[in-house]
PyMOL Python script that loads the backbone (N, CA, C, O; Angstrom):
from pymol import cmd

cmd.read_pdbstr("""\
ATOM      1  N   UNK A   1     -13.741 106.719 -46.630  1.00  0.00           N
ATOM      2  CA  UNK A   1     -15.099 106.425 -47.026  1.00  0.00           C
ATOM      3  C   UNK A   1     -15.403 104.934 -46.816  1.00  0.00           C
ATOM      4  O   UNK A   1     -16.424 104.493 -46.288  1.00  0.00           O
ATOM      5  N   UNK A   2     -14.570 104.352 -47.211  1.00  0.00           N
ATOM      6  CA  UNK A   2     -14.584 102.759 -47.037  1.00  0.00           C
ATOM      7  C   UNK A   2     -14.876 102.123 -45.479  1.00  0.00           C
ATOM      8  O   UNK A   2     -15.535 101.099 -45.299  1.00  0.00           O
ATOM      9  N   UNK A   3     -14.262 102.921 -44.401  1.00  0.00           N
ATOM     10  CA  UNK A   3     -14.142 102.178 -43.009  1.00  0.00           C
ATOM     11  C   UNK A   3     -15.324 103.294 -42.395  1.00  0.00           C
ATOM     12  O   UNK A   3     -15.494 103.347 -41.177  1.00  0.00           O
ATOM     13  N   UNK A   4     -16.211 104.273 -43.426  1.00  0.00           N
ATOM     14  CA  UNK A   4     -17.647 104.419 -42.684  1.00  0.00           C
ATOM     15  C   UNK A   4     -18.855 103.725 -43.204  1.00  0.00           C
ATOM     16  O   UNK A   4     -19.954 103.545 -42.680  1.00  0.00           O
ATOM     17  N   UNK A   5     -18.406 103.397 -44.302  1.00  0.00           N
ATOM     18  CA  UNK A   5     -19.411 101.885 -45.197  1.00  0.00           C
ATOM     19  C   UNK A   5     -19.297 100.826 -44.508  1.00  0.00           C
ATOM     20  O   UNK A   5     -20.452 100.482 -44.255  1.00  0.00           O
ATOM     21  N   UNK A   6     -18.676 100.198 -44.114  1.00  0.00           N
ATOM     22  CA  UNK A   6     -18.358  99.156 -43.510  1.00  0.00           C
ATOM     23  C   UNK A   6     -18.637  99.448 -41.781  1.00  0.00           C
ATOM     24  O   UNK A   6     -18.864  98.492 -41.040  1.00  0.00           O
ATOM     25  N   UNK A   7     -18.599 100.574 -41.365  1.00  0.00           N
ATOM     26  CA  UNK A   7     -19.189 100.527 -39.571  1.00  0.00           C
ATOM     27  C   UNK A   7     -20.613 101.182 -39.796  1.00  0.00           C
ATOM     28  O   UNK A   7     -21.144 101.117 -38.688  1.00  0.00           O
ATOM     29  N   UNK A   8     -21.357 101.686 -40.539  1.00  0.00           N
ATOM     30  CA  UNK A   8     -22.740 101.883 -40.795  1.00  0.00           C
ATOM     31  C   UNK A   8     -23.230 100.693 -41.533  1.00  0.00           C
ATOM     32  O   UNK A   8     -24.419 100.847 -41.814  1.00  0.00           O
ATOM     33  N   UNK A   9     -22.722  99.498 -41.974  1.00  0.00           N
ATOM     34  CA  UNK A   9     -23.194  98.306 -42.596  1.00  0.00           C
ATOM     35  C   UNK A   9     -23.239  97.157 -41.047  1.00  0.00           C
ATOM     36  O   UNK A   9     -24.217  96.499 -40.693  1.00  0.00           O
ATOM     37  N   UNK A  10     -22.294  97.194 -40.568  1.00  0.00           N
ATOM     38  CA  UNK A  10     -22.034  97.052 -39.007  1.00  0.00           C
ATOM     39  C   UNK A  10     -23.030  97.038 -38.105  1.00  0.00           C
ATOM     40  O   UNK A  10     -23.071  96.262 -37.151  1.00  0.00           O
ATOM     41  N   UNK A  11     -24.021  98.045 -38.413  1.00  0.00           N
ATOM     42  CA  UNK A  11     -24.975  98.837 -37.391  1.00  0.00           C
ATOM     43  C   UNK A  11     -26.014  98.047 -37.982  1.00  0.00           C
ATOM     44  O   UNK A  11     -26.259  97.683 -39.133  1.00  0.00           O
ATOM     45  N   UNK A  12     -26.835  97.802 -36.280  1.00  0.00           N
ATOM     46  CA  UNK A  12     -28.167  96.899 -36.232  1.00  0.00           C
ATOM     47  C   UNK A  12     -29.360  97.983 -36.587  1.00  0.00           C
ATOM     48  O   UNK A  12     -29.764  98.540 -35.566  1.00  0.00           O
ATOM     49  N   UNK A  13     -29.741  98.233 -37.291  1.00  0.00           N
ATOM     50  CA  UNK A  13     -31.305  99.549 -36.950  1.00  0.00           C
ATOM     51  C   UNK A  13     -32.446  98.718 -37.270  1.00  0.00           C
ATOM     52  O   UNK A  13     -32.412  97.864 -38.156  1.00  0.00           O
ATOM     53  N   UNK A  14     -33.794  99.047 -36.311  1.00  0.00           N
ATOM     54  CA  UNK A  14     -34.772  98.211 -36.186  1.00  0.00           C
ATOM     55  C   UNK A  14     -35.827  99.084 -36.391  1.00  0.00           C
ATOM     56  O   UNK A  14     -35.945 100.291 -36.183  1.00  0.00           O
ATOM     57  N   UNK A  15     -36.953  97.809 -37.068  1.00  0.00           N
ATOM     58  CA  UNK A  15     -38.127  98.721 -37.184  1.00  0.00           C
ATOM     59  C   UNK A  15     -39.128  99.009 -36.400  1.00  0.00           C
ATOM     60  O   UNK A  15     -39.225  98.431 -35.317  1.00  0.00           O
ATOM     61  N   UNK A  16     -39.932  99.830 -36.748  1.00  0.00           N
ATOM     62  CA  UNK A  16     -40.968 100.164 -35.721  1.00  0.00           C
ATOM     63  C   UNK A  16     -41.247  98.605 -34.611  1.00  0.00           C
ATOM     64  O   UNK A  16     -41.242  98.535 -33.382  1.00  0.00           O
ATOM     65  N   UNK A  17     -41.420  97.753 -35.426  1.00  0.00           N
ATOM     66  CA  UNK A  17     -41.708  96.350 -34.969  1.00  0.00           C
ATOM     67  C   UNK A  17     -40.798  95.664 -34.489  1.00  0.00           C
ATOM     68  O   UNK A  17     -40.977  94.572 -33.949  1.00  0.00           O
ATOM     69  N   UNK A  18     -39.944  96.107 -34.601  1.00  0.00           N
ATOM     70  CA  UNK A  18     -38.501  95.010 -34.256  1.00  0.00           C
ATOM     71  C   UNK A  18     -37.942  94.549 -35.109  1.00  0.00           C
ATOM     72  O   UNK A  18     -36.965  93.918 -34.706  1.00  0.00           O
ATOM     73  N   UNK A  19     -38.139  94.531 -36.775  1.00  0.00           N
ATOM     74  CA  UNK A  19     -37.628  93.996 -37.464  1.00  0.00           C
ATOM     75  C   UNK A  19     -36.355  94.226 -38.008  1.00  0.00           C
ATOM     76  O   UNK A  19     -36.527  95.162 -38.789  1.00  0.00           O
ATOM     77  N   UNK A  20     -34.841  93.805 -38.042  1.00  0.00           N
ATOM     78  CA  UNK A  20     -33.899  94.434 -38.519  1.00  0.00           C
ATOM     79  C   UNK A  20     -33.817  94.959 -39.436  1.00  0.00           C
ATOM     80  O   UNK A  20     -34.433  94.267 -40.247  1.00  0.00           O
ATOM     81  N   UNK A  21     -33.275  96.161 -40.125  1.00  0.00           N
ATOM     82  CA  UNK A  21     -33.041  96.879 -41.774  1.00  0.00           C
ATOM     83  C   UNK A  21     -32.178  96.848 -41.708  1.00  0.00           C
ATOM     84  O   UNK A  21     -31.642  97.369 -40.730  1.00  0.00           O
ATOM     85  N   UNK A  22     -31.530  96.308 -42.553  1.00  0.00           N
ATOM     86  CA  UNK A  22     -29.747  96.345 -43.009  1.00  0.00           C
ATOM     87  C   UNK A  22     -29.834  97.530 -43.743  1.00  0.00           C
ATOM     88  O   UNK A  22     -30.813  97.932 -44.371  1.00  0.00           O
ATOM     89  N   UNK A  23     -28.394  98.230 -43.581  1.00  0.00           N
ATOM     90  CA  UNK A  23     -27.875  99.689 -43.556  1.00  0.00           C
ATOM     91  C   UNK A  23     -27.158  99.713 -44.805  1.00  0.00           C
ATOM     92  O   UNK A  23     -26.041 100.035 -44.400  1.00  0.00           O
ATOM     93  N   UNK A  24     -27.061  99.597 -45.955  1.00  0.00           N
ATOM     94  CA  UNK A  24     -26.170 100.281 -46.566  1.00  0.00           C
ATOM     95  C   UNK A  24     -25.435 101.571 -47.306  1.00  0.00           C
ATOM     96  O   UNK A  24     -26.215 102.065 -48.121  1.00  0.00           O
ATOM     97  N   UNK A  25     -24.540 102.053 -47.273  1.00  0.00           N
ATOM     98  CA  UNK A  25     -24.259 103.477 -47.992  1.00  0.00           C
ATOM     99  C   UNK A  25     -23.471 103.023 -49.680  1.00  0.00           C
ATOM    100  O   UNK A  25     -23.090 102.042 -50.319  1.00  0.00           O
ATOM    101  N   UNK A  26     -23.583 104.495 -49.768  1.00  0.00           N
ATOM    102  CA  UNK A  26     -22.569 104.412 -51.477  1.00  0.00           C
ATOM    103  C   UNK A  26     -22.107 105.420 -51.712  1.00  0.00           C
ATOM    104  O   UNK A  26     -22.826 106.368 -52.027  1.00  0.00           O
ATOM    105  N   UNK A  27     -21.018 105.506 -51.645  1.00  0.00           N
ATOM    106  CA  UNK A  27     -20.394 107.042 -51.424  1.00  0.00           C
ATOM    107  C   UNK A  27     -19.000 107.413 -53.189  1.00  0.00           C
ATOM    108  O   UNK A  27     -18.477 106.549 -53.892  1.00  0.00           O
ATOM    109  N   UNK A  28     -18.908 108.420 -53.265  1.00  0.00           N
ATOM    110  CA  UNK A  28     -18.377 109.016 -54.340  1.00  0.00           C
ATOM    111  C   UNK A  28     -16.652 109.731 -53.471  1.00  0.00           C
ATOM    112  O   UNK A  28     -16.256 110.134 -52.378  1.00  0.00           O
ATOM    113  N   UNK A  29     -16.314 109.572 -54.422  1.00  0.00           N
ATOM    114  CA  UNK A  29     -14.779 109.894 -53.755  1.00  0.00           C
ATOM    115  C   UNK A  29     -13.842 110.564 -55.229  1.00  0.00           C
ATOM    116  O   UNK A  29     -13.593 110.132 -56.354  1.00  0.00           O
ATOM    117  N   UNK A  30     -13.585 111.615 -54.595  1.00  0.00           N
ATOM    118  CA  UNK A  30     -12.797 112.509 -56.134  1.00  0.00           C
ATOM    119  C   UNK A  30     -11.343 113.493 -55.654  1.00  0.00           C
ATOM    120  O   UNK A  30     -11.387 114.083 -54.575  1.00  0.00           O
ATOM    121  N   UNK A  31     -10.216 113.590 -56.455  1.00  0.00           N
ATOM    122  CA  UNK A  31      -9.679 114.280 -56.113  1.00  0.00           C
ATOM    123  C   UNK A  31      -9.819 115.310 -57.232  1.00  0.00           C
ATOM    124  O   UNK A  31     -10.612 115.303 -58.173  1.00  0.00           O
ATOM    125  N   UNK A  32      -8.659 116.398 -56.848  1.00  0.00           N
ATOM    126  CA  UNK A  32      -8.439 117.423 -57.383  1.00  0.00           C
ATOM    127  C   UNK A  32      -6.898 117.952 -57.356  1.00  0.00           C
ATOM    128  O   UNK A  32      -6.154 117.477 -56.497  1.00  0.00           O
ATOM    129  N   UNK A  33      -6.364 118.984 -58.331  1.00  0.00           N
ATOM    130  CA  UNK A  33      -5.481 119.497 -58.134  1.00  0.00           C
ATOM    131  C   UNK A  33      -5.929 120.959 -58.064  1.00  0.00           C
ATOM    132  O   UNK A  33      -6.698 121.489 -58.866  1.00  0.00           O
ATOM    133  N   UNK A  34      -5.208 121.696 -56.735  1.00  0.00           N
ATOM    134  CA  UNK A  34      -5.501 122.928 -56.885  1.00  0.00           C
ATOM    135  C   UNK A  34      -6.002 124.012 -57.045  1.00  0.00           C
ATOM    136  O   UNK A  34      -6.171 124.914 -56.224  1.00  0.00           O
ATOM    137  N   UNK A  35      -6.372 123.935 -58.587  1.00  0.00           N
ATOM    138  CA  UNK A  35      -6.734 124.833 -59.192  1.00  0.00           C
ATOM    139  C   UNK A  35      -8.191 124.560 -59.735  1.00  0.00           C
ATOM    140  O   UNK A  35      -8.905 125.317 -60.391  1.00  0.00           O
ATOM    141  N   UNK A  36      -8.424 123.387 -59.327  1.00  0.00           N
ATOM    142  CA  UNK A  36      -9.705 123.084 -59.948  1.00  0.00           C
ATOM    143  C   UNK A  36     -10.948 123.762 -59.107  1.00  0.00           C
ATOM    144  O   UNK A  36     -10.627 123.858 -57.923  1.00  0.00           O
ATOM    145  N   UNK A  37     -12.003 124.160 -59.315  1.00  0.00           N
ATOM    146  CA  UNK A  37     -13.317 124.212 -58.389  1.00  0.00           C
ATOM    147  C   UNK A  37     -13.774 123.973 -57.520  1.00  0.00           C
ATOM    148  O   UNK A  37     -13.088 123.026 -57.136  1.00  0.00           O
ATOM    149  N   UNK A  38     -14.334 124.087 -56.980  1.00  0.00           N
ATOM    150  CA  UNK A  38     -14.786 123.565 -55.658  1.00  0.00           C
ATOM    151  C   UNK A  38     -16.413 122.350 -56.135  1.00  0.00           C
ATOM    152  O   UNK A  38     -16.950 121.298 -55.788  1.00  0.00           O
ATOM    153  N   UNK A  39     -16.541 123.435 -57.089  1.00  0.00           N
ATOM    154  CA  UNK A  39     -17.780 123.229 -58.281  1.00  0.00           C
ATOM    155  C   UNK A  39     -17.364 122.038 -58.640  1.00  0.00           C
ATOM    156  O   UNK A  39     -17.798 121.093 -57.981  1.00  0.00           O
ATOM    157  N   UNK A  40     -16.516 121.786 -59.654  1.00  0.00           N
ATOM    158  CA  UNK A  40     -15.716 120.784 -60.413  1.00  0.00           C
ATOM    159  C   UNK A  40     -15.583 119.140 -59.574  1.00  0.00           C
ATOM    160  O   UNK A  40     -15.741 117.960 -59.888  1.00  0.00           O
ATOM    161  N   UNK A  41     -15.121 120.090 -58.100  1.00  0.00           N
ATOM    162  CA  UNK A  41     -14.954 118.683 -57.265  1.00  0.00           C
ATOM    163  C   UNK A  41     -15.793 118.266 -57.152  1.00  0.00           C
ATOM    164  O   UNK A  41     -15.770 117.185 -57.739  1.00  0.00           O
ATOM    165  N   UNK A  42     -17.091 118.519 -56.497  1.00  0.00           N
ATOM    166  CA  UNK A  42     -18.217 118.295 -56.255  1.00  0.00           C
ATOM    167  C   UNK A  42     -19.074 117.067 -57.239  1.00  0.00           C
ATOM    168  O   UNK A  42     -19.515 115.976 -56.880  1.00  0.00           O
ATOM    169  N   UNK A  43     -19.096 117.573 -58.281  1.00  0.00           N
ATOM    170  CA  UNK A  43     -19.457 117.691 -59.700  1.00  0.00           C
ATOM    171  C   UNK A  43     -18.656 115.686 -59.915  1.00  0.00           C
ATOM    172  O   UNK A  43     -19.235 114.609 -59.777  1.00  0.00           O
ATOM    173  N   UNK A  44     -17.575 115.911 -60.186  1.00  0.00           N
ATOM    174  CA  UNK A  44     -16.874 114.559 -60.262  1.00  0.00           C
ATOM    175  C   UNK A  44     -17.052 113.994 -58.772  1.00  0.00           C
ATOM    176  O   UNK A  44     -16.520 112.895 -58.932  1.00  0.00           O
ATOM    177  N   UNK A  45     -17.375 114.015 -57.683  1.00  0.00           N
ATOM    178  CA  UNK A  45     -17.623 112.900 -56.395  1.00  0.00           C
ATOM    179  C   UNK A  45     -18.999 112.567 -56.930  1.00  0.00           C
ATOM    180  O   UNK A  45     -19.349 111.435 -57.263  1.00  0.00           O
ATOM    181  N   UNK A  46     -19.936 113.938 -56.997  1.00  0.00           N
ATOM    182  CA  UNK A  46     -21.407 113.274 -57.382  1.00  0.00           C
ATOM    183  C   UNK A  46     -21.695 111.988 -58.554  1.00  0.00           C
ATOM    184  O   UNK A  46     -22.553 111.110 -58.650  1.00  0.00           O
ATOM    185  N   UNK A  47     -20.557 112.371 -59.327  1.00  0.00           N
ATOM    186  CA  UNK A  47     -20.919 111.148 -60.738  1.00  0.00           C
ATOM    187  C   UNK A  47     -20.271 109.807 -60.140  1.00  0.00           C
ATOM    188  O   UNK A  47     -20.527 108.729 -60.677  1.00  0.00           O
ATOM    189  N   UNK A  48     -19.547 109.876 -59.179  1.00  0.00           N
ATOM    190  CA  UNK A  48     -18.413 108.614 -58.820  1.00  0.00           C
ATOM    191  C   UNK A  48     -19.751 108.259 -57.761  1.00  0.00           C
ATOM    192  O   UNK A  48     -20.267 107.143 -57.833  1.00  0.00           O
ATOM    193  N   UNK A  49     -20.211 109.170 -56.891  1.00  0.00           N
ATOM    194  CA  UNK A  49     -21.724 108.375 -56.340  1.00  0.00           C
ATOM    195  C   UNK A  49     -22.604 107.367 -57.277  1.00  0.00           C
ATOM    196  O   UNK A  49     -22.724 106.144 -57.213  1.00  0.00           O
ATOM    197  N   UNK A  50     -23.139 108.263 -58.116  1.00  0.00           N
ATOM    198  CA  UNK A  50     -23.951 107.659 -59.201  1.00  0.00           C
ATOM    199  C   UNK A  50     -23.507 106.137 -59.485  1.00  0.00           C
ATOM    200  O   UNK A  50     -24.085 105.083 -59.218  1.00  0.00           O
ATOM    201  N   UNK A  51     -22.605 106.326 -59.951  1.00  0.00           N
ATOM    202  CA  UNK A  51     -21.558 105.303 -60.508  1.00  0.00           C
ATOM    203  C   UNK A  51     -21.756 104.036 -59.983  1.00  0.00           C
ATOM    204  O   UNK A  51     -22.156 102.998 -60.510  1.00  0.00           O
ATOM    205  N   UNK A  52     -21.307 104.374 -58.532  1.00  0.00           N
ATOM    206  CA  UNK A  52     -21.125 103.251 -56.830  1.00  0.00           C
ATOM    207  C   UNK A  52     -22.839 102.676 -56.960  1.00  0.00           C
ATOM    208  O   UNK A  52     -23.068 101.526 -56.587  1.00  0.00           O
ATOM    209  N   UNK A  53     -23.767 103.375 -57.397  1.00  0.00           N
ATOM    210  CA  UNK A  53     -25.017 102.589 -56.828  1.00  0.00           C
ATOM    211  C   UNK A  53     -25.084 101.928 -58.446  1.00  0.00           C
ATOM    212  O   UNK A  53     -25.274 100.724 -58.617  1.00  0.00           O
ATOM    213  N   UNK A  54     -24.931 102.725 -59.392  1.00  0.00           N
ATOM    214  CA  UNK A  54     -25.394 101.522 -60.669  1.00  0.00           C
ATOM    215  C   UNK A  54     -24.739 100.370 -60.039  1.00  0.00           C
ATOM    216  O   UNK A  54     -25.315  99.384 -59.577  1.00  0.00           O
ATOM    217  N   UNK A  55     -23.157 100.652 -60.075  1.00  0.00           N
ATOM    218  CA  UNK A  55     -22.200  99.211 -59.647  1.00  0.00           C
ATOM    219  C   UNK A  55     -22.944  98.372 -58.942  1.00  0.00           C
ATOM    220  O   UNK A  55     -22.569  97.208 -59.087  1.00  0.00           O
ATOM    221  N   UNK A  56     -24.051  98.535 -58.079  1.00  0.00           N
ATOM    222  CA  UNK A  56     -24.474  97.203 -57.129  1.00  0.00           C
ATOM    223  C   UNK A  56     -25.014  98.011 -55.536  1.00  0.00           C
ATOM    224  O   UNK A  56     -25.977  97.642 -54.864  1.00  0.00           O
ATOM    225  N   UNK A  57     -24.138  99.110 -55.234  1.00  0.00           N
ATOM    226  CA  UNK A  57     -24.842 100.216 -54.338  1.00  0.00           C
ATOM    227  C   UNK A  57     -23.928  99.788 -52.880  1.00  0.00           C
ATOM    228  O   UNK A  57     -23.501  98.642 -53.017  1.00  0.00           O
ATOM    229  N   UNK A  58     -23.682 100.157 -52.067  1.00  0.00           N
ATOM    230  CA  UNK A  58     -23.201  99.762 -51.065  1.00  0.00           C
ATOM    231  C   UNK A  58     -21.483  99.602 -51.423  1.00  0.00           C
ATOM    232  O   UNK A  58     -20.864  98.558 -51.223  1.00  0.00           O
ATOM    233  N   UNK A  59     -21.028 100.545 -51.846  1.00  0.00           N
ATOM    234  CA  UNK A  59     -19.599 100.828 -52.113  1.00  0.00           C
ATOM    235  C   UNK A  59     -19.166 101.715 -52.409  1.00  0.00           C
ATOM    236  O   UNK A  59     -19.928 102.579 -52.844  1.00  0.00           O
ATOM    237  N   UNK A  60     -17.665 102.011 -52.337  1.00  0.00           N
ATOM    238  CA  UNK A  60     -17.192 103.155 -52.664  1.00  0.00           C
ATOM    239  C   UNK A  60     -16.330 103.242 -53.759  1.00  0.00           C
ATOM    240  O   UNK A  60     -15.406 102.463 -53.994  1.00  0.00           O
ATOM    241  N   UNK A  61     -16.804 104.640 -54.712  1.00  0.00           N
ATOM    242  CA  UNK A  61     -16.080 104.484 -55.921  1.00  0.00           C
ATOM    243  C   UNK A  61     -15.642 105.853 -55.954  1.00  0.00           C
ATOM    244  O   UNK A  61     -16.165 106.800 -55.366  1.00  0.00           O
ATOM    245  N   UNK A  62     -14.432 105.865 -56.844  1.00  0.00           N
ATOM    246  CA  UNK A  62     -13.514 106.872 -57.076  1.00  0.00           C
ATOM    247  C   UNK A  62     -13.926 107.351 -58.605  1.00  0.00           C
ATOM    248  O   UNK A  62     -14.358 106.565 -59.449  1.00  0.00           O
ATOM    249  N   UNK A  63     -13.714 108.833 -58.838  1.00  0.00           N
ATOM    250  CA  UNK A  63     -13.798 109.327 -59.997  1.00  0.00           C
ATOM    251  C   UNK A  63     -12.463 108.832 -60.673  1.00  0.00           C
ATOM    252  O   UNK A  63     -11.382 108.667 -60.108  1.00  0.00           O
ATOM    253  N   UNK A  64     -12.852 108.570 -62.385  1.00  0.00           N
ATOM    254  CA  UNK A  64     -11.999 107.933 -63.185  1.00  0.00           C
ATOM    255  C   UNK A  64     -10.612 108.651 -62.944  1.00  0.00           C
ATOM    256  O   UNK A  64      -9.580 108.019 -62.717  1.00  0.00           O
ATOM    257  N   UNK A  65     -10.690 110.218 -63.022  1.00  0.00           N
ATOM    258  CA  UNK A  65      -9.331 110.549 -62.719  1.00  0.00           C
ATOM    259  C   UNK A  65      -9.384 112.149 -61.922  1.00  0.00           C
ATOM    260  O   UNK A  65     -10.323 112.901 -62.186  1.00  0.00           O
ATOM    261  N   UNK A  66      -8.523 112.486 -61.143  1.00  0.00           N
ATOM    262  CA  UNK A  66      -8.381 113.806 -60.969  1.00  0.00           C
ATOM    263  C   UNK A  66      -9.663 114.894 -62.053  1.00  0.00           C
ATOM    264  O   UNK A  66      -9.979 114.646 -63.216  1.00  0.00           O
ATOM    265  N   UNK A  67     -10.055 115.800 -61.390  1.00  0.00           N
ATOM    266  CA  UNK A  67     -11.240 116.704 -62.301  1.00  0.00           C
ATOM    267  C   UNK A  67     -10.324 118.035 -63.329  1.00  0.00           C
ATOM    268  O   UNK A  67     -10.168 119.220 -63.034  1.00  0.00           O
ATOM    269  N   UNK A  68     -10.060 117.621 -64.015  1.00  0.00           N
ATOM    270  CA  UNK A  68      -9.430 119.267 -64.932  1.00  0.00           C
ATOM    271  C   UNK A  68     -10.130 120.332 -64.983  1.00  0.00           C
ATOM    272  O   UNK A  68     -11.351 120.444 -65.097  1.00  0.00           O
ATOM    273  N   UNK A  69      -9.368 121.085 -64.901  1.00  0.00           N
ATOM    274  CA  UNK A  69      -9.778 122.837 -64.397  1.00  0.00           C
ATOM    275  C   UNK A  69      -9.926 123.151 -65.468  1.00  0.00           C
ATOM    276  O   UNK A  69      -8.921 123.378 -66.142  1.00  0.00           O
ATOM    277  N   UNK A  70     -11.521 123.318 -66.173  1.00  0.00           N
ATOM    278  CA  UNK A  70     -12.030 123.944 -67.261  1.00  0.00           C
ATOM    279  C   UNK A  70     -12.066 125.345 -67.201  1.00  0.00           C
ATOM    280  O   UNK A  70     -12.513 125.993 -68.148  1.00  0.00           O
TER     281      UNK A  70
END
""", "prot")
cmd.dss("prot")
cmd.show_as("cartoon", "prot")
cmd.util.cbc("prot")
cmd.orient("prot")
């Protein structure tokens, strides 16, 4: 996630006019064991998104820990 933040931050995109827009992303990153959801995973990357843009936006953050299989 980190080395596609950093080559889409990389990237020139221009406006209608020519004017440059700087690019940034914020991406969520979660693991799982196994048995957990697919739901569950999802569920914990989306909040580790959230998370990444309060933080400042333009980074990548990891869920606090693995998601437990409720």
């Amino acid at each position: 996630a980190e080395r596609i933040r950093v080559a889409l931050a990389g990237r020139i995109v221009l406006s209608v006019d020519g004017t440059p827009i700087p690019v940034t992303a914020s991406f969520g990153v979660a693991a799982t064991p196994p048995a957990t959801t697919a739901s569950e995973l999802f569920a914990a990357a989306d909040a580790a998104m959230y998370e990444a843009k309060k933080g400042g936006r333009n980074r990548v953050q990891t869920a606090p820990a693995p998601v437990a299989h409720s």
